[in-house]
C-alpha positions as CSV (number, residue, x, y, z in Angstrom):
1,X,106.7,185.2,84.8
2,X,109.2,183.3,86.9
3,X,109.9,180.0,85.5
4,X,109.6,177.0,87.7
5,X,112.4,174.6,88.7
6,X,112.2,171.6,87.8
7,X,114.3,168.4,89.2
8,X,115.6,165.2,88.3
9,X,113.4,163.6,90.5
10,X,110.0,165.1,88.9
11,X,110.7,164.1,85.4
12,X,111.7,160.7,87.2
13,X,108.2,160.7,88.9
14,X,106.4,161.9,85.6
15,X,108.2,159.1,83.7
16,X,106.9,156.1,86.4
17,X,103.8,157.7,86.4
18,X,103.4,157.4,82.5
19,X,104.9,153.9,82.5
20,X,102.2,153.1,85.3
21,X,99.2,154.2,83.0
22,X,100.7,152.1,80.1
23,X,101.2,149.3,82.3
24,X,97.7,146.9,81.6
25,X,99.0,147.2,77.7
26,X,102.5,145.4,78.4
27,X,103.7,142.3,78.2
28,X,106.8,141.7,79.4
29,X,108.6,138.1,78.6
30,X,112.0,137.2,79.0
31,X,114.1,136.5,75.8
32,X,118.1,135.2,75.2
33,X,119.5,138.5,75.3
34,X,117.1,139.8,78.5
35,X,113.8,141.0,78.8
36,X,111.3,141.9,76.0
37,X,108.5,144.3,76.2
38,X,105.5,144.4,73.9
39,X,103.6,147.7,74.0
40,X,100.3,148.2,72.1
41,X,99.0,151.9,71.9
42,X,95.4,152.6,71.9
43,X,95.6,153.9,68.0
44,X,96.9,150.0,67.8
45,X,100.9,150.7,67.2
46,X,102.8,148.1,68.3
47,X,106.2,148.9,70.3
48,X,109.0,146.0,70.6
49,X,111.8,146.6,72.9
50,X,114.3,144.3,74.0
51,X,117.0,145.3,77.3
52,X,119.2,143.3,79.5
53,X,117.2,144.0,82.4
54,X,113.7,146.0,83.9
55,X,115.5,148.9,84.0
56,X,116.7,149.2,80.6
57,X,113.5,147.9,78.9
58,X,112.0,150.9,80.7
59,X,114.1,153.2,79.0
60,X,114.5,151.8,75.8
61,X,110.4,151.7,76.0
62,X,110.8,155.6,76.7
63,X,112.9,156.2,74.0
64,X,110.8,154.6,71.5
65,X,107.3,156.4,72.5
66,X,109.2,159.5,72.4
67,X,110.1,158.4,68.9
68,X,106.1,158.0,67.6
69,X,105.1,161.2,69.2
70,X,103.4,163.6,66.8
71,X,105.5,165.4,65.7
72,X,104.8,169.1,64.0
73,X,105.9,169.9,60.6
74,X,109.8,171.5,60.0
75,X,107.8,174.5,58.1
76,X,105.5,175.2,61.1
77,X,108.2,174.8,63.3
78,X,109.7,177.7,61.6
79,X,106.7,180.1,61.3
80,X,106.8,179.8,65.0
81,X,107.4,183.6,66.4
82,X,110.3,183.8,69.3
83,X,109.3,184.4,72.9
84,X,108.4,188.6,73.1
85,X,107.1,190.3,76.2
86,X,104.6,191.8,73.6
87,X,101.3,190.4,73.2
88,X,100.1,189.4,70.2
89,X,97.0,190.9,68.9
90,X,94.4,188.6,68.0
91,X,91.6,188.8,65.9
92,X,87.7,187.4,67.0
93,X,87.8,184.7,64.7
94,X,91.4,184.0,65.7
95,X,90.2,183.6,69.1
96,X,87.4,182.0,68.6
97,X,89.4,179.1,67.1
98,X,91.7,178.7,69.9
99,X,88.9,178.3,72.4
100,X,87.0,176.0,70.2
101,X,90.2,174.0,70.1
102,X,90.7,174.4,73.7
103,X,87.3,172.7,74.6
104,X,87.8,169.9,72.2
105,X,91.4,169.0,73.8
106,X,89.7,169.2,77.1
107,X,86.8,166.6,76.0
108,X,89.4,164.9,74.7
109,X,91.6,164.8,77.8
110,X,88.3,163.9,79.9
111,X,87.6,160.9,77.4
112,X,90.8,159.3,78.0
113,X,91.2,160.1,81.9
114,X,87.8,158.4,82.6
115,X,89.7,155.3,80.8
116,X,92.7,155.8,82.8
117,X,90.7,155.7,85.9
118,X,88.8,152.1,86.2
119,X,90.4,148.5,87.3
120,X,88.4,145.4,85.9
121,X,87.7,143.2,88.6
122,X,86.3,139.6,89.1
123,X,84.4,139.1,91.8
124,X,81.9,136.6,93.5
125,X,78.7,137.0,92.8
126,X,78.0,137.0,96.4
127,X,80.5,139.8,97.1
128,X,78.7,142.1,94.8
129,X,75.5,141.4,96.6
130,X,76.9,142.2,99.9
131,X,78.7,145.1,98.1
132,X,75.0,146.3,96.4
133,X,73.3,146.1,100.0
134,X,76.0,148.4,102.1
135,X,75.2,150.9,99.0
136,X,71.6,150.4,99.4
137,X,72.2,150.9,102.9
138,X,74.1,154.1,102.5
139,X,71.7,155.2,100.2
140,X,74.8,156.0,97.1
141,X,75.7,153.6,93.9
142,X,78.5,151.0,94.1
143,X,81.0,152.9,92.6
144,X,80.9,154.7,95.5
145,X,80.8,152.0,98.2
146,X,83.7,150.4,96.2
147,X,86.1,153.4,95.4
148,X,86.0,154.0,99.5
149,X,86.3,150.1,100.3
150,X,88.7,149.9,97.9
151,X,90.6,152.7,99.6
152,X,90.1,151.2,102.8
153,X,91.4,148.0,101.9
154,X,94.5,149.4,100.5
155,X,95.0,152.2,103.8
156,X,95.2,149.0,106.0
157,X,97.6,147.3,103.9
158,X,100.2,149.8,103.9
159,X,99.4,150.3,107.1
160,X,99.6,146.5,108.5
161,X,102.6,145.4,106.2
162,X,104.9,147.4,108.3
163,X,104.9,145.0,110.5
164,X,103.4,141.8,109.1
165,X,104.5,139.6,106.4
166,X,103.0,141.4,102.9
167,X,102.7,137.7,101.7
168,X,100.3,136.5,104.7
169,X,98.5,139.6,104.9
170,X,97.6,139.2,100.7
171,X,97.1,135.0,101.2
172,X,94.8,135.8,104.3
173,X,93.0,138.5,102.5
174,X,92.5,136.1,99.4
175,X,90.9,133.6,101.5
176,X,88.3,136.3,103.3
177,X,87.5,136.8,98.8
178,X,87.5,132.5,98.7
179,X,84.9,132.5,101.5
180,X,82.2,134.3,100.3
181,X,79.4,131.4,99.4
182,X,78.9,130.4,95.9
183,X,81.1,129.7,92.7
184,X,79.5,131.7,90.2
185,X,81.7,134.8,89.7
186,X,81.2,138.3,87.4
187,X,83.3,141.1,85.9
188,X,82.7,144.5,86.1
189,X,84.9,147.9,86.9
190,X,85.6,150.2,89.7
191,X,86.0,153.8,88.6
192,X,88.8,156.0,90.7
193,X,91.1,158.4,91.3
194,X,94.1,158.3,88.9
195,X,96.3,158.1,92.2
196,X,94.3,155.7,93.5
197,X,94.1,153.3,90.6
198,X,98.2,154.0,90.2
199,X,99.0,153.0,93.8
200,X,96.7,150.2,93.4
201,X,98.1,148.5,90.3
202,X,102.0,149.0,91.1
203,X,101.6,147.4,94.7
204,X,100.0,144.6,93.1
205,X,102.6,144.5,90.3
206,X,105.3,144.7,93.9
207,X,103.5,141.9,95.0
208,X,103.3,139.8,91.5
209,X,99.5,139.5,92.0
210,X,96.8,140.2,88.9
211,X,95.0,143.8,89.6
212,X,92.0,141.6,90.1
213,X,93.2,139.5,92.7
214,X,94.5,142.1,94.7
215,X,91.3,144.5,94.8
216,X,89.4,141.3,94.9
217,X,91.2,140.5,98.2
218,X,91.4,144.6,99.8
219,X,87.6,144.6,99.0
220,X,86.9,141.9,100.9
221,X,89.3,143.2,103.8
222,X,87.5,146.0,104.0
223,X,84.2,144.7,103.7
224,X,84.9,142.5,106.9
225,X,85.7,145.4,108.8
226,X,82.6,147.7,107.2
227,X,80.0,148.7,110.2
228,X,77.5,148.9,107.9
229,X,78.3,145.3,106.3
230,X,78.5,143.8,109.7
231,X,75.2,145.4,110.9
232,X,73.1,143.8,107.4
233,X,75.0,140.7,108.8
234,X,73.7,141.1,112.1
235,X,69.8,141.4,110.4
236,X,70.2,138.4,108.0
237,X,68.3,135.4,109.2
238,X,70.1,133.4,111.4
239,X,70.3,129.7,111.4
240,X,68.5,128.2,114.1
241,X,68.8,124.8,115.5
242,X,65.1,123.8,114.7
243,X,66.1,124.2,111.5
244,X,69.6,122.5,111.9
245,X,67.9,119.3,113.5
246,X,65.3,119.4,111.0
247,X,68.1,119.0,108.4
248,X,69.8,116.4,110.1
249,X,66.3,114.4,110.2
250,X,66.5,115.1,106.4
251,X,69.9,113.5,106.0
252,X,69.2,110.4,107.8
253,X,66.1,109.5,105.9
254,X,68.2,109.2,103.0
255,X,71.5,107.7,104.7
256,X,72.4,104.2,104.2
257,X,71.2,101.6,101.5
258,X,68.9,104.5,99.9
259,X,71.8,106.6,99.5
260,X,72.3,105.6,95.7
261,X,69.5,108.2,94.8
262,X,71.0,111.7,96.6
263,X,74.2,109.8,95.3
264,X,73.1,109.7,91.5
265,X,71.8,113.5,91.4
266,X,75.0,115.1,93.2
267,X,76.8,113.4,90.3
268,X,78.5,110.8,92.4
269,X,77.2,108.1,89.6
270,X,75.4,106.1,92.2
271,X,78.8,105.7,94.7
272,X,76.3,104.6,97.7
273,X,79.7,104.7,99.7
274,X,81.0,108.0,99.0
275,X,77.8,109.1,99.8
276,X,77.1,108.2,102.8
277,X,80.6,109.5,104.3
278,X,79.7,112.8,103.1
279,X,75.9,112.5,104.7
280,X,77.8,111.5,107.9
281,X,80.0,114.5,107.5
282,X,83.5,112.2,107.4
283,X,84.4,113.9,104.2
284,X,84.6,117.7,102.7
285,X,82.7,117.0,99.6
286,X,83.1,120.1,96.8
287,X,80.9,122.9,96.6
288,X,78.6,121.8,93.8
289,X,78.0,117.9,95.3
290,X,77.1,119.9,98.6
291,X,74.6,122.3,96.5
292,X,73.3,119.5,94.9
293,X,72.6,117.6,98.0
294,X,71.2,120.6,99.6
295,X,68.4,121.3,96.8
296,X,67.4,117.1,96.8
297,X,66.6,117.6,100.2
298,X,64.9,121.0,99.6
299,X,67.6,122.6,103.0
300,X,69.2,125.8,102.8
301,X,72.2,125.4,101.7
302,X,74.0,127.1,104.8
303,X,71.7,125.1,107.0
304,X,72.3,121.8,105.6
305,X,76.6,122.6,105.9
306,X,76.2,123.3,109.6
307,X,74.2,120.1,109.6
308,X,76.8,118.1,108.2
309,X,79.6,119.2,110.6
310,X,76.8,118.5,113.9
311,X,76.3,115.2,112.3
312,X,80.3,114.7,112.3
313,X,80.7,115.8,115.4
314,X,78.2,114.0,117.0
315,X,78.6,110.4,115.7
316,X,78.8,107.8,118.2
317,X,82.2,105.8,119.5
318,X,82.1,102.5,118.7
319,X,82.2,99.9,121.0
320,X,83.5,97.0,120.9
321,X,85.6,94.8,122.9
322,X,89.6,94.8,122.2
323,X,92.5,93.0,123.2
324,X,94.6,96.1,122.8
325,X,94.5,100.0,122.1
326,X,90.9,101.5,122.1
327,X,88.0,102.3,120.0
328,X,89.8,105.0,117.2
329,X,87.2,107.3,115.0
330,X,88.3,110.0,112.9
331,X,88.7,113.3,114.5
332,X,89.1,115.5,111.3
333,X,87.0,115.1,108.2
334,X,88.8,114.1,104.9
335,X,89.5,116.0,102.0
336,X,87.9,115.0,98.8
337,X,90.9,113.9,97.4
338,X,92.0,111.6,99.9
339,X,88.4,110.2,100.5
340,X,88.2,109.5,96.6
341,X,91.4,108.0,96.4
342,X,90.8,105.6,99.6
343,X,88.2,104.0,97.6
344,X,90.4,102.4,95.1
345,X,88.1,102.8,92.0
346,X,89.0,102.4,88.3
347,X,91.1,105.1,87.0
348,X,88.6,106.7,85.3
349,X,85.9,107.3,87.6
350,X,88.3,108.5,90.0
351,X,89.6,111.3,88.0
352,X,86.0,111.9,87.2
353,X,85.3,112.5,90.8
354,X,88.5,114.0,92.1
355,X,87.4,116.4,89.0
356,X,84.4,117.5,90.5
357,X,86.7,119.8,93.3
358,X,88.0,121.9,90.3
C-alpha cells in the first residue's frame, strides 16, 4: 500500500489543533523571564513550562506532553516483528482479543470526544426562554436550535468582519446579549462539532474574549435575525396604550408627598426625592428599583418602562416669566449615578444607592 505524504504544514495543523483542545486547561501568566503556562491533564498531571514568548511556550508545552506520553516497555518494543508483506496467521482467540480491544478504544475515543465537543455558556435566563420556544417551534431540542444558531452567529461574523471593525461588531453583539430583560442568568452547555467548537474558542481567544461571552453574543446575533424568533415575537402580546395610560394613572397616584412608601420597598430607604424623579421618568433607575416598582403597583414590568419614558416625554414646560433666556427642562434622563450624586447625601447612603446599579 502506498504510503501517504505528509507535510510540514499538517503536522503544523495537527499540533494547533491539539493545543486548541487543551486550551480550557491553560493558564497562561506572564513571569520575569517570559510567559508561563500551567497545563492540567485530565488524569490531573500538572505541566509547568516557562518560554520567552507564545511561540516558544507552545513548543516547550509540546515537548513536555510528548515527554508523559505512555510509553511501551523496551522488551515489547523488541518482541515487535519487522514490517513483512506476509500476513500473520492469527488464531480465534487471538482475534477475538484484538476486536474486543478495538471496541473498548472506540468507547473510549467516543467518551472523550463527546467532552471535547461542548462550550459552557452563561446565558440570561430570558435568552434561554426565547432559545426553548424557537425549538418548541421547530419541533427539535435546544441543542439543536443552539448548535445551528451558534453556527449562524459565527458564519455572519466572519462574514461581516471583513469589512467592519471585529471590535464593534463583538461590543454591538454583546449589547443585543445585555438587552434581553431580566438579571437572573444560568449555565449550561452547547454540544458540537469538534470543528465547530475549535473555530469557536480560538476566534474568541483572537479576540481576548471568555468562550462565554463570545457565544453569548453570536447567539444573540443570530437569534435577532432567526424568522422563527421574530415570528414568536410578532405573536407575544403587545403593549397597548390602554394599558400604558393605565400605568401612568398608577404612577401618579403614588407621585409626590406619598412617594416615601413605593420609595421604601424599591429599597430607596424612604428618599421621597429620588423617587419621584424616577416616577416622572427624569432618571434611569437600575433594573431591580424598576422591578420593584413595577410589582408595588401590580404593572407589567415592560408596561410600566414604556410608561415611564411617556411620562418623561410628556411633562409640561414650565412657565414662568424671565428677565432673560427661556424656560430650560431636561431633554435626556439622568443616569443613576449622576442623579444619586446630585443629591448630595452622606457618604454612606450614597454608595449604598449608587450600589444598587451593580
Amino acid at each position: 500500500m502506498k504510503k501517504p505524504s505528509l507535510k510540514l504544514a499538517d503536522y503544523l495543523n495537527g499540533c494547533a489543533s491539539f493545543l486548541a483542545c487543551l486550551k480550557p486547561y491553560m493558564s497562561l501568566t506572564r513571569a520575569r523571564d517570559g510567559v508561563r503556562c500551567r497545563l492540567t491533564l485530565p488524569d490531573d498531571t500538572r505541566l509547568d513550562v516557562v518560554g520567552r514568548d507564545e511561540p516558544h511556550v507552545a513548543l516547550n508545552l509540546m515537548h513536555a506532553l510528548v515527554n508523559v506520553l505512555p510509553q511501551s516497555a523496551q522488551g515489547e518494543q523488541k518482541e515487535m516483528p519487522s514490517v513483512s508483506t506476509q500476513q500473520p496467521v492469527v488464531n480465534s482467540q487471538a482475534k477475538e482479543t484484538i476486536m474486543h480491544s478495538e471496541v473498548k478504544v472506540k468507547q473510549m475515543d467516543e467518551k472523550t470526544r463527546k467532552a471535547r465537543e461542548q462550550i459552557g455558556v452563561t446565558t440570561k435566563v430570558s435568552l434561554l426562554v426565547e432559545l426553548d420556544a424557537v425549538a418548541q417551534s421547530r419541533g427539535v431540542t435546544r441543542s439543536q436550535v443552539a448548535r445551528d444558531l451558534l453556527l449562524d452567529g459565527l458564519t455572519r461574523f466572519d462574514r461581516e468582519s471583513r469589512t467592519k471593525s471585529p471590535a464593534k461588531l463583538l461590543a454591538e453583539y454583546e449589547r443585543k446579549a445585555n438587552d434581553y430583560s431580566g438579571a437572573k442568568k444560568q449555565n449550561w452547555s452547547i454540544r458540537a462539532e469538534r470543528r465547530l467548537v475549535m473555530k469557536t474558542q480560538l476566534t474568541a481567544g483572537e479576540y481576548e474574549h471568555s468562550t462565554s461571552a463570545f457565544v453569548n453574543g453570536l447567539l444573540a446575533e443570530a437569534l435577532s435575525h432567526c424568522p422563527v424568533a421574530t415570528v414568536l415575537a410578532q405573536k407575544a402580546t403587545a403593549i397597548t396604550d390602554a394599558s400604558i395610560v393605565s400605568a401612568m394613572e398608577a404612577i401618579e397616584r403614588v407621585r409626590g408627598p406619598k412617594a416615601k412608601t413605593i420609595a421604601a420597598e424599591a429599597g430607596l430607604g424612604g428618599n421621597r426625592i429620588l423617587a419621584n424623579l424616577i416616577l416622572s421618568g427624569s432618571v434611569f433607575a437600575p433594573a431591580r428599583v424598576t422591578r420593584k416598582m413595577a410589582d408595588f403597583l401590580a404593572v407589567p414590568l415592560d408596561v410600566f418602562s414604556v410608561a415611564l419614558e411617556r411620562c418623561f416625554t410628556s411633562q409640561p414646560v414650565p412657565a414662568f416669566k424671565a428677565t432673560s433666556g427661556k424656560p430650560e427642562i431636561d431633554l435626556q434622563r439622568k443616569s443613576w449615578a449622576v442623579a444619586v450624586r446630585e443629591l448630595e447625601l452622606p457618604a454612606d447612603e450614597e454608595a449604598r444607592l449608587l450600589e444598587l446599579e451593580g
